[in-house]
SEBA-996514 format. One record per residue (C-alpha): residue number from 1; residue in three letters; x, y, z. Coordinates in Angstrom, 2 decimals. Layout:
% residues N
- NUM/ALA/X/Y/Z;
...
% end
This chain:
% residues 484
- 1/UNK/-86.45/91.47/264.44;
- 2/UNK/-85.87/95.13/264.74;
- 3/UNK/-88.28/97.55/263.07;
- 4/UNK/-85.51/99.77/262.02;
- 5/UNK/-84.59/98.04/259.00;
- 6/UNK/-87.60/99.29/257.46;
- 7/UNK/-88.50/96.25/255.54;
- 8/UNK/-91.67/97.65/254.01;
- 9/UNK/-94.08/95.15/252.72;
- 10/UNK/-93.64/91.03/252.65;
- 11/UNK/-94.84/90.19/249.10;
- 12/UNK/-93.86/86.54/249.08;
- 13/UNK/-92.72/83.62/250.84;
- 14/UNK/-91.00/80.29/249.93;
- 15/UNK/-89.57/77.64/250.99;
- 16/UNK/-86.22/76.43/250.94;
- 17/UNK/-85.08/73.28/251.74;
- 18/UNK/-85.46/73.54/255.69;
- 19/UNK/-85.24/77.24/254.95;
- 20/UNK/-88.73/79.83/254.64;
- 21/UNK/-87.50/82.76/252.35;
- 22/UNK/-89.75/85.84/253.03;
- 23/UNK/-89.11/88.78/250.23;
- 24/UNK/-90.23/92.45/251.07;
- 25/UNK/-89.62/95.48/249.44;
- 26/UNK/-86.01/95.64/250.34;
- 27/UNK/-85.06/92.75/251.62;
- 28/UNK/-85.01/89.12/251.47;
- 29/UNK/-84.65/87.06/254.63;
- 30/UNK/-83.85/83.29/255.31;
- 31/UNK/-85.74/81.82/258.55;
- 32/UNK/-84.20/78.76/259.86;
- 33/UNK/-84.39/77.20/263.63;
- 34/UNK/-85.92/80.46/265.01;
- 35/UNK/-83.04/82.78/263.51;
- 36/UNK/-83.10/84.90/260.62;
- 37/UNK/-80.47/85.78/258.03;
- 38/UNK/-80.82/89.09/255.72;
- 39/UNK/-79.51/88.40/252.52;
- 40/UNK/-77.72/91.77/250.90;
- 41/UNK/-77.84/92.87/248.07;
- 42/UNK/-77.42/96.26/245.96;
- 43/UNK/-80.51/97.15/243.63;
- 44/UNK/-84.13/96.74/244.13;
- 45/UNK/-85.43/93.40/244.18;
- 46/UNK/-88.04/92.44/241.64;
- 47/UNK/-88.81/88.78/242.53;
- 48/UNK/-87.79/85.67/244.36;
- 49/UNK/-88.50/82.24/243.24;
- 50/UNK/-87.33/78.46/244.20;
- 51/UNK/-86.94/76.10/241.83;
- 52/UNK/-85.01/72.92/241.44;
- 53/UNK/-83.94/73.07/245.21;
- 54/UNK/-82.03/76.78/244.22;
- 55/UNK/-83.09/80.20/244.73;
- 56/UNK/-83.12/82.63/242.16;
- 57/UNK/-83.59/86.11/242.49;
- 58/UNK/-84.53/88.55/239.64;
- 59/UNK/-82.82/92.43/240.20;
- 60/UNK/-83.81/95.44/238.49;
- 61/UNK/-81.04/96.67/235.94;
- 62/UNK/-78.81/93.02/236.72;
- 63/UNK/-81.76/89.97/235.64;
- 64/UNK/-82.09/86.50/237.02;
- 65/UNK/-79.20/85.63/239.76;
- 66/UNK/-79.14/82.45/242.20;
- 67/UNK/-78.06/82.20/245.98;
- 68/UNK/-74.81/80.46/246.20;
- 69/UNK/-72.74/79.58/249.15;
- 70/UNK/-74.14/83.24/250.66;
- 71/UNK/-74.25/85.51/247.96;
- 72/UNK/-76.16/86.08/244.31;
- 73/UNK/-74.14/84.65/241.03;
- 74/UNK/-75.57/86.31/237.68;
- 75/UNK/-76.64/82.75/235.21;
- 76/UNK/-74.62/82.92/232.15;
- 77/UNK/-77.51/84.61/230.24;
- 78/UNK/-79.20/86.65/232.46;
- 79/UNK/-78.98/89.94/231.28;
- 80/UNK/-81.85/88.64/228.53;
- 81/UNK/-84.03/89.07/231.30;
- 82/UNK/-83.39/92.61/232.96;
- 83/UNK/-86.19/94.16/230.75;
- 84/UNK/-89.31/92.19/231.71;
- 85/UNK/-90.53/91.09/234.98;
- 86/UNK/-90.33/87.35/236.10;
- 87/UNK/-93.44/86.10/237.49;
- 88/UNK/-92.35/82.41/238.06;
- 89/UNK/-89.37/79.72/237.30;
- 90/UNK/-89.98/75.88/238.16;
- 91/UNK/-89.27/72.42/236.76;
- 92/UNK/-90.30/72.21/233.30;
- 93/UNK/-88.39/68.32/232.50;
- 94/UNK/-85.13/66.65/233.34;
- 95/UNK/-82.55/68.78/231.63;
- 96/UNK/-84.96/72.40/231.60;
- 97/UNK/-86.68/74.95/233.72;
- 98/UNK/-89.30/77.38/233.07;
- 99/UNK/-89.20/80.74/233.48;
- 100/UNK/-92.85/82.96/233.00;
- 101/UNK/-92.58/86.20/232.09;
- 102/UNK/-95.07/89.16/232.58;
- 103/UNK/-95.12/90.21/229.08;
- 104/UNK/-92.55/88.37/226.98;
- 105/UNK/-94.24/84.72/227.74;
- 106/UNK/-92.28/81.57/228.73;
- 107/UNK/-88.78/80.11/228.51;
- 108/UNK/-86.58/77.06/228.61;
- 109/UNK/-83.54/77.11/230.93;
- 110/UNK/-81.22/74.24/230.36;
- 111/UNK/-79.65/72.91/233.36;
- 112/UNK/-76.76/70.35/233.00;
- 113/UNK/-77.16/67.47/235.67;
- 114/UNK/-75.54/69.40/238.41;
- 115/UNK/-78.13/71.77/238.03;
- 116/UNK/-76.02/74.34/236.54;
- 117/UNK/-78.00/76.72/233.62;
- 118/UNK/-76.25/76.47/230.29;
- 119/UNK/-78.50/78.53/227.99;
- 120/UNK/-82.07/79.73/227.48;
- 121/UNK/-84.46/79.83/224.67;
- 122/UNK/-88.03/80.91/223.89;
- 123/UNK/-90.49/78.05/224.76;
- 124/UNK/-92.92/77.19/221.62;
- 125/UNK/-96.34/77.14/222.91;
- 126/UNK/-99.38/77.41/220.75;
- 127/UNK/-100.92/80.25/222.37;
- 128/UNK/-98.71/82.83/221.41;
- 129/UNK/-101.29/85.30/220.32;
- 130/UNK/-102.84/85.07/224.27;
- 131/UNK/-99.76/85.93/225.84;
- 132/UNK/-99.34/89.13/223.24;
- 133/UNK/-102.75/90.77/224.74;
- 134/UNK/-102.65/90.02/228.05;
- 135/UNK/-99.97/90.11/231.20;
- 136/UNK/-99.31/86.93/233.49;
- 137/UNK/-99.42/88.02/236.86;
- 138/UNK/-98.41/84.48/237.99;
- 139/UNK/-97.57/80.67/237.53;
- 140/UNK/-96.66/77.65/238.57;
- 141/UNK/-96.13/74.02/237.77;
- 142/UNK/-99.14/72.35/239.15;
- 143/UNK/-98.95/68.78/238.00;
- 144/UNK/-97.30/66.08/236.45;
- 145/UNK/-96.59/67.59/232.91;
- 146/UNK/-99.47/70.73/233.84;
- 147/UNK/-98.88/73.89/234.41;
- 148/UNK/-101.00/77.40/235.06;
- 149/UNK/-100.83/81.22/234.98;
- 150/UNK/-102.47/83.72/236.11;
- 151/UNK/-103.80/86.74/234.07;
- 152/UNK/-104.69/90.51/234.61;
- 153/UNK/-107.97/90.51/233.29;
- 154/UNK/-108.18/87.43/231.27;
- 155/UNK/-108.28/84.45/233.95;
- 156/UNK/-106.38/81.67/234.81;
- 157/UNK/-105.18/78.84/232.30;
- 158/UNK/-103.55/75.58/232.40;
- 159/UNK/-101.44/74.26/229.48;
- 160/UNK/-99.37/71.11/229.06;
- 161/UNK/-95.79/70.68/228.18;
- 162/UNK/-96.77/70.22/224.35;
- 163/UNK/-97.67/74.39/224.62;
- 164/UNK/-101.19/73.55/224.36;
- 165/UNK/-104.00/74.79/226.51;
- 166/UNK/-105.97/72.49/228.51;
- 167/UNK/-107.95/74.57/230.63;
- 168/UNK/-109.11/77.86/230.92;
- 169/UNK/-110.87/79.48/234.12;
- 170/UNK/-112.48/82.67/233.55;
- 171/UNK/-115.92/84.41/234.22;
- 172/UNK/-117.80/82.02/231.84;
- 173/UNK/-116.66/79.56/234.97;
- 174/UNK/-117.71/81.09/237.64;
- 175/UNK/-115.20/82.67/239.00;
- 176/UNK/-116.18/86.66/240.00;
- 177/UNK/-113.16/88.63/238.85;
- 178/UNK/-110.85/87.39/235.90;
- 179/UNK/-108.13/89.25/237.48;
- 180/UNK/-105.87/86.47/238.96;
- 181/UNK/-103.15/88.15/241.46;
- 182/UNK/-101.98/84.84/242.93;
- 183/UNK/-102.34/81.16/243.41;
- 184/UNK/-102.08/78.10/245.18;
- 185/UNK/-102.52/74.43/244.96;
- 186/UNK/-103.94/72.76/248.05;
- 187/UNK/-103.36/69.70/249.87;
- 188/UNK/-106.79/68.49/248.19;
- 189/UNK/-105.51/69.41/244.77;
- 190/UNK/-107.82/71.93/244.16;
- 191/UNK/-106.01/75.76/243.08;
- 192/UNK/-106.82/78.96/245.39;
- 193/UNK/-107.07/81.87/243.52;
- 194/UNK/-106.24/85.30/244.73;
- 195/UNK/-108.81/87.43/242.73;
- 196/UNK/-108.78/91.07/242.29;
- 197/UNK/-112.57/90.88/244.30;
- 198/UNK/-111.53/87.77/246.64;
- 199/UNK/-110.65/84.57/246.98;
- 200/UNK/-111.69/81.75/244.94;
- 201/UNK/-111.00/77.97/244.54;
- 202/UNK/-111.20/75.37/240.99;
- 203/UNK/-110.32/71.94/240.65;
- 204/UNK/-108.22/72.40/237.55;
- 205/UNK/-108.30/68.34/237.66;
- 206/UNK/-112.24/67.36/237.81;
- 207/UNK/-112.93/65.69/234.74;
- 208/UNK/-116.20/67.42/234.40;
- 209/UNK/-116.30/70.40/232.61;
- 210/UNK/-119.47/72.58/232.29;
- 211/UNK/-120.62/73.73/229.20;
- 212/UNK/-123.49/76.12/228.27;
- 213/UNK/-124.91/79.18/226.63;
- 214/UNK/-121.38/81.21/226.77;
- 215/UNK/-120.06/78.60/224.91;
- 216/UNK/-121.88/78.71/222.26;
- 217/UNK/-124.16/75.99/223.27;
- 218/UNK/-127.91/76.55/222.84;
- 219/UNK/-131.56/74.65/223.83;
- 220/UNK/-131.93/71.16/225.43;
- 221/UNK/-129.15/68.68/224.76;
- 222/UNK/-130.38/65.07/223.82;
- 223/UNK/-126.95/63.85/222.39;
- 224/UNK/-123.18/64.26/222.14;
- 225/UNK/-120.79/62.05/220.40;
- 226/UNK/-117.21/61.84/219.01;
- 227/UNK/-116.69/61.22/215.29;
- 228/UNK/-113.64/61.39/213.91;
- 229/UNK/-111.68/62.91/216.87;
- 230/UNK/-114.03/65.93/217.21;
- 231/UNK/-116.87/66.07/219.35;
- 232/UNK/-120.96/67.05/217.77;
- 233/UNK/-123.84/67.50/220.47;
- 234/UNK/-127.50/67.56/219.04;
- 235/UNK/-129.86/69.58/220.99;
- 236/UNK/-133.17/71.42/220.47;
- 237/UNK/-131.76/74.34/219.10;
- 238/UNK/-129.80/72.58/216.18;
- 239/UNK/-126.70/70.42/215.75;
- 240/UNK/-123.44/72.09/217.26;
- 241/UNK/-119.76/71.03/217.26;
- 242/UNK/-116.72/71.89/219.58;
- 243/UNK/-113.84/73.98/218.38;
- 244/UNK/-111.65/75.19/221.01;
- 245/UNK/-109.78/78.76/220.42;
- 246/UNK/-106.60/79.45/220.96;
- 247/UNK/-106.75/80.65/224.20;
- 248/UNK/-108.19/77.28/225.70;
- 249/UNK/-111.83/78.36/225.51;
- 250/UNK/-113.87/75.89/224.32;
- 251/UNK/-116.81/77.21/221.91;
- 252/UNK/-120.00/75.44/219.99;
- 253/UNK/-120.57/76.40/216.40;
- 254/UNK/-123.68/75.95/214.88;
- 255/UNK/-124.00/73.67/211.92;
- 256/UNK/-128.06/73.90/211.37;
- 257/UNK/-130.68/75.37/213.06;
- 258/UNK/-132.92/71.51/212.68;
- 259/UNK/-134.26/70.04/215.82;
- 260/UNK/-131.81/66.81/216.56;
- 261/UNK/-132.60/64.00/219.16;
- 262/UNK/-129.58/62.00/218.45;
- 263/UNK/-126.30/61.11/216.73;
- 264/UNK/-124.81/58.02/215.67;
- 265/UNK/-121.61/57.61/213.94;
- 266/UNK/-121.22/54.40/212.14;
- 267/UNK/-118.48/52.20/210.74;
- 268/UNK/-118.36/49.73/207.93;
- 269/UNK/-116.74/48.29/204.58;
- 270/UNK/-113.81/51.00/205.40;
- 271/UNK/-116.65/54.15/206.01;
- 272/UNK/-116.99/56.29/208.38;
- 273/UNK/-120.59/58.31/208.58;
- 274/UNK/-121.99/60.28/211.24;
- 275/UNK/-125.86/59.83/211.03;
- 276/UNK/-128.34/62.27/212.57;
- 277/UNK/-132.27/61.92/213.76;
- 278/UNK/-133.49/65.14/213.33;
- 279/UNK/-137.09/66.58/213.81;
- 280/UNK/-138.16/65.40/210.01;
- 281/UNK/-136.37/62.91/209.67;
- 282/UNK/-132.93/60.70/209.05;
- 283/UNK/-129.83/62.76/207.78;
- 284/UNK/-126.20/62.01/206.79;
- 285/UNK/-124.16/64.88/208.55;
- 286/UNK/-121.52/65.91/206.34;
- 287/UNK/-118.08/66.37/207.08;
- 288/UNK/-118.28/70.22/206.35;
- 289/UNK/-121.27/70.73/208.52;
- 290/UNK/-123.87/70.03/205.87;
- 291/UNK/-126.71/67.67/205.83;
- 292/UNK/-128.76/65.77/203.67;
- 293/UNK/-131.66/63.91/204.03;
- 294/UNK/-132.13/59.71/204.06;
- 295/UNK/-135.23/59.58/204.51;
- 296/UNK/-138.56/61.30/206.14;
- 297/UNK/-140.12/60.36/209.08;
- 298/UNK/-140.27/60.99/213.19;
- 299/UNK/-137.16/59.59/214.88;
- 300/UNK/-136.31/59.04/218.60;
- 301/UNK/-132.89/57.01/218.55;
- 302/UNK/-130.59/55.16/215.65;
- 303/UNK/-128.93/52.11/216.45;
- 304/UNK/-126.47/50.20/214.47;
- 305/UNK/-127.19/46.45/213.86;
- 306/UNK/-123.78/44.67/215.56;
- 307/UNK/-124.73/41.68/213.06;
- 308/UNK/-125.68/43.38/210.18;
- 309/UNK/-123.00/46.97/210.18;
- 310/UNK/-124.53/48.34/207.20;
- 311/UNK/-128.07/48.28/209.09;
- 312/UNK/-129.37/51.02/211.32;
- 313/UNK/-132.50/50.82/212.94;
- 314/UNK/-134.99/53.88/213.92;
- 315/UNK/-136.81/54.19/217.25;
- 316/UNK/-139.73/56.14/215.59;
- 317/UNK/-142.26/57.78/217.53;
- 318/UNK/-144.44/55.40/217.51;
- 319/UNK/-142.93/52.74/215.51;
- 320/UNK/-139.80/51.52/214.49;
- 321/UNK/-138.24/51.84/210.80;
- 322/UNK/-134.31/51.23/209.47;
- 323/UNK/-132.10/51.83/207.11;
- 324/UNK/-129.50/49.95/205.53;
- 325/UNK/-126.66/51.08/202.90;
- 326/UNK/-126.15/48.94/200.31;
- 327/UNK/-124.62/49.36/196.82;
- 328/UNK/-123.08/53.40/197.57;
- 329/UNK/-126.14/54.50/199.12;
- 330/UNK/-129.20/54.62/201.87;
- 331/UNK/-132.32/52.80/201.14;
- 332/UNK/-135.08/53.15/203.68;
- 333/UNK/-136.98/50.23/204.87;
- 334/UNK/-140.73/49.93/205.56;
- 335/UNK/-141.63/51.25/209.03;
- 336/UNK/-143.54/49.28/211.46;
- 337/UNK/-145.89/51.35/213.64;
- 338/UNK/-147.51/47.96/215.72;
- 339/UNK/-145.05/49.82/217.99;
- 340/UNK/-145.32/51.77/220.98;
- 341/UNK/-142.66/54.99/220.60;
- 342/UNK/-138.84/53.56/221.10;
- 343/UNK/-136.04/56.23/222.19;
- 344/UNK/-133.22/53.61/222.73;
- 345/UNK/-131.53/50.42/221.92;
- 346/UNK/-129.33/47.67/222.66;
- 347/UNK/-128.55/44.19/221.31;
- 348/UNK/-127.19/40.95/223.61;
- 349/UNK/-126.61/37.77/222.46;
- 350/UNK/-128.49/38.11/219.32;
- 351/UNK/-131.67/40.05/220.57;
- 352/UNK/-132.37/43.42/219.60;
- 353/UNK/-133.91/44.86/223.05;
- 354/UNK/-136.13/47.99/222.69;
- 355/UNK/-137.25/50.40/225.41;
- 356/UNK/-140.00/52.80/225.53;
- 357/UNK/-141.47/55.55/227.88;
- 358/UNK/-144.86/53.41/228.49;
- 359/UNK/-145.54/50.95/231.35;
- 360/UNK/-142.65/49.02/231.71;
- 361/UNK/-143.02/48.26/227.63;
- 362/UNK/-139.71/46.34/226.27;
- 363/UNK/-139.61/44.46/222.82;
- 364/UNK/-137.09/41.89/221.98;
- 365/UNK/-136.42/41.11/218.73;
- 366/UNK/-133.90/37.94/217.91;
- 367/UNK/-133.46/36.59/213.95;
- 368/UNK/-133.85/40.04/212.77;
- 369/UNK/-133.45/40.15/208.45;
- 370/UNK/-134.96/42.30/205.64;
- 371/UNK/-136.94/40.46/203.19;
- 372/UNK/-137.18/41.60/199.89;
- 373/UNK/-140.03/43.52/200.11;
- 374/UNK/-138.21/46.18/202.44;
- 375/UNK/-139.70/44.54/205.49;
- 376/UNK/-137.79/43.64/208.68;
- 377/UNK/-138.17/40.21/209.82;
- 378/UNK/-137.91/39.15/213.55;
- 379/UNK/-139.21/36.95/216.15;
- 380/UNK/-140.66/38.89/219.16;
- 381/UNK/-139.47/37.46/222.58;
- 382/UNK/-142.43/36.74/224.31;
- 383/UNK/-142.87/36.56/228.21;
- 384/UNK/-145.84/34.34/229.11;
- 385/UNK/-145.30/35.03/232.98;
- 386/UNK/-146.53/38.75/234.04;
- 387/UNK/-145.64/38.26/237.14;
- 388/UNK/-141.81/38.05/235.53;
- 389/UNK/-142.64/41.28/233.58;
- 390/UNK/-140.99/44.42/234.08;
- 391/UNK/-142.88/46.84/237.01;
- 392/UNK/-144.57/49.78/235.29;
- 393/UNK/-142.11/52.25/233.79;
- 394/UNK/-140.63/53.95/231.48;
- 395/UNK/-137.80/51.67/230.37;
- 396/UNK/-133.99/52.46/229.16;
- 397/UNK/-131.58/49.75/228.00;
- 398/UNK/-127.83/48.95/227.72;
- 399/UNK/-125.54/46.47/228.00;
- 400/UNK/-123.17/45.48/230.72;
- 401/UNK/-120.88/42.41/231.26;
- 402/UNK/-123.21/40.36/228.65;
- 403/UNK/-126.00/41.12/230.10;
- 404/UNK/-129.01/43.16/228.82;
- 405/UNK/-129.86/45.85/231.63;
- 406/UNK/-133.41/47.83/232.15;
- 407/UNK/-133.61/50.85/234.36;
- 408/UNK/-136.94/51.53/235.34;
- 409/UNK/-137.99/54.04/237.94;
- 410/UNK/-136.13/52.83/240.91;
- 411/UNK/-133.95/49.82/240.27;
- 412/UNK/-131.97/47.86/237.41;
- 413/UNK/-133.15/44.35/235.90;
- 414/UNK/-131.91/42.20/233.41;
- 415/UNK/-133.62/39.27/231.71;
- 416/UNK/-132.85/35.85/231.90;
- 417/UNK/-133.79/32.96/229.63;
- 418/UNK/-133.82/30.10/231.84;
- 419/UNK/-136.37/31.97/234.18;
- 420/UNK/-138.23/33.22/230.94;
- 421/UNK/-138.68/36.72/232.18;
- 422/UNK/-136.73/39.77/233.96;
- 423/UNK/-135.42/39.85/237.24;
- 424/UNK/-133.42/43.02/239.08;
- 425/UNK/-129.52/42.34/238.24;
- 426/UNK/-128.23/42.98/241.82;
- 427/UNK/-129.87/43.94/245.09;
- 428/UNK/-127.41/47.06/245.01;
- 429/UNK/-128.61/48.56/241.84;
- 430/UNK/-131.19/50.23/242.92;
- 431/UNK/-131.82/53.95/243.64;
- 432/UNK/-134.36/54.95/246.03;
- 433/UNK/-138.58/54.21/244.83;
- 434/UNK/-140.75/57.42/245.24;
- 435/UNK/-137.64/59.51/245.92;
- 436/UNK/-135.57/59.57/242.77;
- 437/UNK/-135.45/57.23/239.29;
- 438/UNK/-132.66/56.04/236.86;
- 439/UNK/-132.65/58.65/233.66;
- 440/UNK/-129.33/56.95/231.62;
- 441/UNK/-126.94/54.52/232.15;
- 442/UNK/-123.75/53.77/230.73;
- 443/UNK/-121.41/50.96/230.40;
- 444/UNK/-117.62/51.71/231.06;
- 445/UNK/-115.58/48.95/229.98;
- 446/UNK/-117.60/46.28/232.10;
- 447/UNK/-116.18/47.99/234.95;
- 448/UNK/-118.00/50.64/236.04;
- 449/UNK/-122.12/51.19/235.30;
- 450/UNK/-122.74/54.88/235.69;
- 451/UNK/-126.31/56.02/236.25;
- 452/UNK/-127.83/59.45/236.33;
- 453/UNK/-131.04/59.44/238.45;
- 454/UNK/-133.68/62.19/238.89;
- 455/UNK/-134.78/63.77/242.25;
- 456/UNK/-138.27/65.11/242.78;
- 457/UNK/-137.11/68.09/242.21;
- 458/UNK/-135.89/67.70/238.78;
- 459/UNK/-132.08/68.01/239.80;
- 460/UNK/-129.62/65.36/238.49;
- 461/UNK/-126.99/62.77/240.53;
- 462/UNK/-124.82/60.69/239.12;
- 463/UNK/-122.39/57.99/239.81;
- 464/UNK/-121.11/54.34/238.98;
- 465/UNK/-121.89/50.76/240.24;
- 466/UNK/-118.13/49.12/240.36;
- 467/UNK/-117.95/45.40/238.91;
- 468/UNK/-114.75/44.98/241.66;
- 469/UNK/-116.79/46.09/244.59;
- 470/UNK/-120.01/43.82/243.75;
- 471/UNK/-121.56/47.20/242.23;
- 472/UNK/-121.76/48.43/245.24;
- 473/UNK/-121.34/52.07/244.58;
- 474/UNK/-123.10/55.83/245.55;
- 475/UNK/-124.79/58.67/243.51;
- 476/UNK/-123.35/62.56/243.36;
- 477/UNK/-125.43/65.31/243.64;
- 478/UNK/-124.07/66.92/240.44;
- 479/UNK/-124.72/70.58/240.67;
- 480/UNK/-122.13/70.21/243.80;
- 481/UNK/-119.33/69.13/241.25;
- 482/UNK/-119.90/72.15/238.96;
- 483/UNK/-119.34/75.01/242.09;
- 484/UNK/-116.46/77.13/241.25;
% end
């Protein structure tokens, strides 16, 4: 190509069906089969987009045009758009496009089935007040029903097409420079972010999101749960819960400045109650925030009776207490301290299992009832074998596939009645003895048993066993999945 057209600067490039469309400064070119075509045109060129298998062009002084059969044909409406850059148009459904704008925010195009526009209207998105203090720079559709944009100060966010923010990506991230020029998605599906600083790339999909003091979110976490649809975490620095602003970002408020080790919300006769061990004791949290106070003592874990739903028993430490609600309120049983200290729970087949931090210590507890006197009755499961007792360990409990599971220091058993004693559940759940221990487990769906293990060097993996595979699975180093 001859140098004497003077093309200036390339500022983008797309592609057209078999076609590459390179804009500069003033002029637009179509590469096909090792020739190029210059596409004329009068006033200065402001953008060049491809969307729907068209190309549309936006002019200064004229608005949004597309190519047709070799020349630019103004859409029906778009002198609306010859005051405010266009940063972006792609598919927004069937029968609509999108179109970003710089300042003005986002529209709907609709297109008739030949892809023809017939009008244009101001998409409804619930982060209206975001788009009034800050410019996009850039966007795309980036998903299914996802799309992002890019800000000039402000970061990079990713809403759905209800309007609604799902994701924002901004210093608190990790990223270096909020200013987002530019992006891409890759072939891996992760987006590459042109930064005013560099060059950066996110996984806008990971399901793990990382959450910490710039949220909001203070001291060690012990617990999070969902109760009714919003989401609490207990840590050392006080009960917290989520609220996400309107510009995506998520943020922890503070509800009380008490020490909590754990959260249960419980269900029964119609009631729905979230229950907190804190520091002093056993609270009812409130649905404003407040707290008050069941009853006094040292908890580790609550655990709701699946035979008895009004009954919640108390890993104290040491000991183990309940509560039960009867009649409109709480009554607090006697506690039993011919316990070791118990920090969690789970019941199988009848028998409340109980783990603790000391030796490979587990109780089992079947025909559990309170007496009148505020006492719990039980019958202790008793192994006579100790060569069928659990190896030496601090010992954490769950269930999966109807079985009652114990993670110890290096592998997973489970006990069995017909061999009167515990036994490792499969030769592949194991992690690696003197290297690295199971911390927590959880059950999804009796499909997959994640585990988080600890290294040596205090740093976390995690992973599942999968049911479909044999639980055969592998363990992730997780500070690797929360790079940006």
């Amino acid at each position: 190509m001859p140098d004497t057209l003077g093309f200036g600067e390339v500022w983008n490039i797309t592609q057209l069906d078999n076609k590459v469309v390179f804009q500069s400064d003033f002029h637009l070119f179509l590469y096909i089969k090792d020739s190029i075509q210059i596409l004329p045109f009068e006033n200065s060129l402001l953008g060049s987009f491809v969307a729907n298998g068209n190309l549309y062009v936006n002019f200064e002084n004229e608005g949004l045009k597309r190519f047709m059969e070799g020349k630019f044909v103004p859409i029906p409406f778009s002198e609306k758009f010859s005051d405010d850059e266009i940063v972006g148009i792609d598919i927004f459904d069937n029968e609509h496009l999108i179109e970003a704008t710089a300042e003005s925010g986002f529209f709907l195009i609709e297109i008739n089935p030949y892809g023809n526009e017939l009008s244009v209207e101001k998409l409804e998105i619930k982060f209206q007040s975001l788009i009034a203090q800050t410019t996009i720079q850039s966007f795309k559709k980036i998903g299914e029903n996802l799309f992002a944009f890019g800000t000039n100060g402000d970061g990079l966010f990713v809403f759905d097409q209800s309007g609604k923010i799902t994701q924002s990506i901004n210093e608190n991230s990790g990223i270096k420079d909020p200013f987002v020029n530019e992006f891409i998605k890759d072939s891996r599906g992760q987006l590459r972010l042109a930064l005013g600083n560099g060059v950066a790339f996110v996984n806008a999909f990971e399901p793990i999101s990382n959450f910490g003091i710039e949220n909001g979110l203070e001291g060690i976490i012990e617990d999070i749960v969902r109760y009714k649809g919003e989401i609490f975490c207990a840590t050392h620095e006080g009960l917290f819960k989520l609220k996400t602003k309107e510009n995506g970002q998520p943020t922890f408020s503070l509800l009380n400045t008490l020490q909590c080790w754990d959260l249960l919300p419980v269900k029964f006769e119609g009631k729905e109650i979230l229950l907190g061990a804190f520091n002093d004791g056993i609270y009812e949290v409130k649905d404003n925030g407040e707290v008050e106070l069941i009853v006094e003592n040292y908890p580790w874990k609550l655990y709701q009776s699946k035979s008895d739903s009004t009954l919640v028993f108390i890993g104290l430490d040491p000991g183990l207490g309940f509560i039960k609600y009867q009649n409109g309120n709480w009554f607090a049983g006697y506690e039993n301290y011919d316990f070791d200290a118990i920090y969690n729970f789970t019941e199988v087949n009848g028998v409340l299992w109980a783990g603790t931090f000391r030796d490979g210590l587990v109780y089992g507890l079947r025909n559990i009832g309170v007496k009148q006197d505020s006492t719990l009755a039980y019958e202790l499961v008793i192994v006579e074998d100790s060569n069928k007792l659990l190896p030496k360990s601090s010992v954490y409990t769950i269930e999966f596939q109807g079985n009652p599971l114990f993670a110890i220091d290096s592998a997973i058993f489970t006990y069995d009645e017909e061999y009167g004693g515990f036994k490792p559940f499969t030769p592949t759940t194991k992690s690696s003895p003197g290297r690295k221990y199971f911390h927590r487990l959880l059950n999804q769906e009796d499909e997959k048993l994640w585990a988080i293990t600890v290294l040596p060097n205090e740093d976390f993996e995690f992973g599942f066993f999968d049911a479909k595979k044999n639980l055969s699975g592998s363990l992730i180093h997780l500070r690797s999945l929360l790079t940006v």
